[in-house]
C-alpha positions in Angstrom: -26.3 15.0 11.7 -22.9 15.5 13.7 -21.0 13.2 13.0 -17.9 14.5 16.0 -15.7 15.8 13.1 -14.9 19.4 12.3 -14.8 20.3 8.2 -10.9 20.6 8.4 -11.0 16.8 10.1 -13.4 15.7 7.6 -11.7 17.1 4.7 -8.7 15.7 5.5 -9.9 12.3 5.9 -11.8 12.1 2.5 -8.2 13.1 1.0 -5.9 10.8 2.6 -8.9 8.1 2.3 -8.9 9.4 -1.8 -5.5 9.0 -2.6 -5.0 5.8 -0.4 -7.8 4.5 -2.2 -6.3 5.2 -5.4 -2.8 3.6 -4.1 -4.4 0.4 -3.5 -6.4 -0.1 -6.9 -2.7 1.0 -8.8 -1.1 -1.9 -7.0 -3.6 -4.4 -7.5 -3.4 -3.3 -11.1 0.2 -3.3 -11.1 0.2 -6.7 -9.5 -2.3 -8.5 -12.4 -0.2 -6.8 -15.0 3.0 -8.2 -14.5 1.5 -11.4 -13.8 -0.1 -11.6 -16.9 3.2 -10.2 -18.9 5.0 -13.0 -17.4 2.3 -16.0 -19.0 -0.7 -16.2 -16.4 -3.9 -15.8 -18.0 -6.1 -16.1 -14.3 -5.7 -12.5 -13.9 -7.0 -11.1 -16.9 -9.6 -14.1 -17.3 -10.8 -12.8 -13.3 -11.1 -9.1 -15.0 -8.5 -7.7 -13.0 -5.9 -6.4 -15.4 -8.0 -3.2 -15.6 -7.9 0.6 -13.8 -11.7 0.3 -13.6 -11.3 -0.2 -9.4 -14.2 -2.4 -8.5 -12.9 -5.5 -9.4 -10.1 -4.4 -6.8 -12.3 -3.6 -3.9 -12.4 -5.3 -0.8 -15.4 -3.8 1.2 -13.7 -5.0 4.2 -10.1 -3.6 3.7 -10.3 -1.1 0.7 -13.5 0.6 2.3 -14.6 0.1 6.0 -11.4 -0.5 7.8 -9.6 2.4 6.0 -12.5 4.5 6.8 -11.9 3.6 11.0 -8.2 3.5 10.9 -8.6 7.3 9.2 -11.4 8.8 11.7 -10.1 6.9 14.5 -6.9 8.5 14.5 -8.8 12.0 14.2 -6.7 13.1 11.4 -4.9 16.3 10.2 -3.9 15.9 6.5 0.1 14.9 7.3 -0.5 13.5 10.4 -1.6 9.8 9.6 0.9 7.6 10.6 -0.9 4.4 11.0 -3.8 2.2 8.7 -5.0 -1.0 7.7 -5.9 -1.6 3.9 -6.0 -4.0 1.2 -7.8 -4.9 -1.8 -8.9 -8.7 -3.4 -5.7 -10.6 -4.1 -4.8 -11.1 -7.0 -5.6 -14.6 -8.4 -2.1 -16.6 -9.9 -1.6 -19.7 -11.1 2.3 -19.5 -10.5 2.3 -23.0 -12.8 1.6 -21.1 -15.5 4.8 -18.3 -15.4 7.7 -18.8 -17.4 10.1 -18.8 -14.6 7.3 -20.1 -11.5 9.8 -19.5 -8.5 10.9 -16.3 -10.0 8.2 -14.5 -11.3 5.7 -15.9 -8.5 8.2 -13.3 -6.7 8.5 -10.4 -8.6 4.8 -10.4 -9.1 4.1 -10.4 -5.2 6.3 -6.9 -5.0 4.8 -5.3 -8.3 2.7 -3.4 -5.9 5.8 -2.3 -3.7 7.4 -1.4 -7.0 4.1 0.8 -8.0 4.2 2.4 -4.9 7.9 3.6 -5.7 6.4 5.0 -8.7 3.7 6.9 -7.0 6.1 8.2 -4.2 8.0 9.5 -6.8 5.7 11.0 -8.9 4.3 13.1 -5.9 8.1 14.2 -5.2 8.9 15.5 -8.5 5.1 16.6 -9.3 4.3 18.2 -5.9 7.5 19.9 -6.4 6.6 21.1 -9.4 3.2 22.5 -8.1 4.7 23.8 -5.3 6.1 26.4 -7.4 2.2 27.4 -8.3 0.6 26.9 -5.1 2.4 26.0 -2.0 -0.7 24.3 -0.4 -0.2 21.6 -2.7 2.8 20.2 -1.0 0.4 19.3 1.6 -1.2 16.2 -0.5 2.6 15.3 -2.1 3.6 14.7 1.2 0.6 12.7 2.3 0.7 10.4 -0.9 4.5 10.0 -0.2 4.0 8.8 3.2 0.9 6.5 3.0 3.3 4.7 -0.2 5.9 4.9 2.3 3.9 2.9 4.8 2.4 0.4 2.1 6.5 -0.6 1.2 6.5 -1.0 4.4 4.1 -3.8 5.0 5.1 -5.2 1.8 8.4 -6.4 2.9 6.9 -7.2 6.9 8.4 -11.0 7.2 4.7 -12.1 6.9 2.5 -14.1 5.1 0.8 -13.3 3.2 2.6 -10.1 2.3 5.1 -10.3 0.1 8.1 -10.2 2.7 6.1 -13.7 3.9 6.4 -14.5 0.1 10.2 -13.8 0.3 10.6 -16.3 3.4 9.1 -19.1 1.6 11.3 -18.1 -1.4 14.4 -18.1 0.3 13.3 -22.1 2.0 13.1 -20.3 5.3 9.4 -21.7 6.0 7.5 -24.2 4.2 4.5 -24.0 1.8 2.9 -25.8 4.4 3.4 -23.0 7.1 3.4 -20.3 5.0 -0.4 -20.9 4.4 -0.7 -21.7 8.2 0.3 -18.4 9.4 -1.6 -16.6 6.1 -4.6 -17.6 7.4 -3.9 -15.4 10.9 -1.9 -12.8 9.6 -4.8 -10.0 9.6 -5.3 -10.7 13.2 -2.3 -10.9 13.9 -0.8 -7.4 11.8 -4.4 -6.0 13.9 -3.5 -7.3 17.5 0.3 -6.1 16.5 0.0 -2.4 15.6 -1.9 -1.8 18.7 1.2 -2.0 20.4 2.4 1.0 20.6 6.6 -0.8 20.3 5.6 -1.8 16.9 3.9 1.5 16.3 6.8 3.0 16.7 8.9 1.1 15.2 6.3 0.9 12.3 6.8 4.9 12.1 10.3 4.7 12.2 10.9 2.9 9.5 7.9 4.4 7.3 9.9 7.5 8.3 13.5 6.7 7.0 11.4 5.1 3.1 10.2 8.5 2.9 13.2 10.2 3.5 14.4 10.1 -0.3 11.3 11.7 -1.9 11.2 14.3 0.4 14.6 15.4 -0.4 13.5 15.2 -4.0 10.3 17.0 -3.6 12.3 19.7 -1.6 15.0 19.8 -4.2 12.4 20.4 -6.8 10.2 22.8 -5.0 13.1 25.5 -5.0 
């Protein structure tokens, strides 16, 4: 069956689809771990303060609409520079943190803060297996720039992402329309990276958050 994709395009694909894939179950993971350091039982009652990834899955946005975002674009491994992915939320009862308005916060980032970690880790590792096999650097570089492009939906100034999270912090918008807009948001973020001005401006700033672990992969690839 031919399914329109050459083995380089298809290879490339499962990759970035792999390691995005990955990504996503780490900060859902990350996210139910902090909340449950900071007092809230609901996560690990709901199973999800586990690695295991299928309490994490989404079918709509962990499986099928990564899948199209990946093949639509035709990929070449490096090349992605635009998807659509998430996994369940995480379940909180904010009531039951030690600090609510704080840690309701922190926990809403902990995924931003795990994809620091990963970006990192691919600098400094992919440097270091650079030094063995230079094709490597190919798949640093990719896991660098799809973390790079999760930070930046994480602090997009809508709900429910955690930038959205930040606004109702701050007493810029009200529970009452923070939950209004939630419920449109995924149309919305859809409708709103077909443009291609917020494409572009989407790429420029995934651009400049990746800047940093490039320079460190670089400097540890010499």
């Amino acid at each position: 069956m031919d399914l329109g994709f050459s083995p380089a395009v298809l290879r490339a694909g499962l990759i970035f689809y792999f390691l995005l894939f990955a990504s996503l179950v780490l900060r859902a993971y990350a996210q139910a771990w902090l909340a449950d350091r900071f007092g809230d039982p609901t996560p690990r009652d709901e199973g999800r303060v586990t690695l295991y990834p299928v309490p994490h899955v989404d079918l709509l946005g962990t499986v099928v609409l990564p899948l199209i975002c990946i093949f639509y674009l035709q990929p070449r491994i490096g090349e992605i520079n635009f998807f659509l992915a998430w996994t369940n939320p995480v379940p909180i009862n904010p009531g039951s943190f030690h600090h609510p308005r704080r840690d309701f916060l922190l926990t809403q980032f902990a995924g931003c803060g795990m994809s620091l970690l990963l970006a990192l880790c691919a600098a400094v590792g992919g440097g270091l297996l650079y030094r063995l096999d230079p094709l490597t650097v190919e798949i640093s570089e990719n896991l660098i720039m799809l973390n790079a492009m999760l930070i930046v939906l994480d602090f997009l100034p809508v709900p429910p992402l955690p930038g959205g999270a930040l606004l109702k912090h701050w007493g810029w918008i009200s529970e009452e329309a923070y939950w209004a807009v939630a419920r449109w948001a995924g149309l919305a973020l859809m409708i709103g990276f077909n443009l291609p001005p917020v494409r572009w401006l989407i790429g420029v700033l995934v651009g400049i958050v990746q800047v940093p672990f490039l320079i460190i992969l670089g400097a540890v690839a010499q």
